[in-house]
N, C-alpha and C positions, 0 to 999 in steps of 0.2 A: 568521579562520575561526570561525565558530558554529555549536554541534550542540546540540541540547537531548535529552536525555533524560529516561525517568522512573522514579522511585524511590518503591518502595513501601517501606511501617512507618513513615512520617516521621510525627509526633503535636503535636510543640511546636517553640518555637524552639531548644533544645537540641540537637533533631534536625537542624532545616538547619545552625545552627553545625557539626554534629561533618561532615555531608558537604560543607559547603564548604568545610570547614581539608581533610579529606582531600583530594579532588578538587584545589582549589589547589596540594597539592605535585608534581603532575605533571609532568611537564618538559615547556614548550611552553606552558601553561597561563598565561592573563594576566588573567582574570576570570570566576569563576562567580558565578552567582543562580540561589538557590533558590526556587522557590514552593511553599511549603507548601501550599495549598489544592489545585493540581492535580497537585502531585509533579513537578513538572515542573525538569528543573536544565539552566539554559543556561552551557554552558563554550566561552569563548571563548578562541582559542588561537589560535598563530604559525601552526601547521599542522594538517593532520590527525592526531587522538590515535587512539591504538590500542584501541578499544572493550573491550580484554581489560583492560586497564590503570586504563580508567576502573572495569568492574566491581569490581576487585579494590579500588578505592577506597573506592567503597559500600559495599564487603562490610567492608573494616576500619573502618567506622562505624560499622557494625553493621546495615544496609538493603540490601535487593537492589533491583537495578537489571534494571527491567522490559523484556525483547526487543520 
């Protein structure tokens, strides 16, 4: 399954590092990419992720994750 979301305050590649290590420790979770340019982050996974969980991912990266 593939969802993409998007993430604002991302600036360099620092930024997508720090939300793809978060985002990847999700449980279920088997590859994210991030594009910097449109903020856009596709997480692919076994199943459906709980969008509360992704948030709280972003958030402990330090970027909010756009509704």
């Amino acid at each position: 399954m593939q969802t993409t979301y998007t993430v604002s305050g991302m600036t360099c590649g620092h930024c997508v590092n720090s939300v793809q290590a978060e985002v990847s420790k999700l449980s279920g979770v088997t590859d994210v990419r991030v594009d910097l340019t449109s903020g856009a982050v596709t997480v692919t996974s076994e199943g459906p992720l709980d969008e509360a969980a992704v948030r709280a991912a972003v958030e402990e990266a330090g970027y909010e994750l756009v509704s």
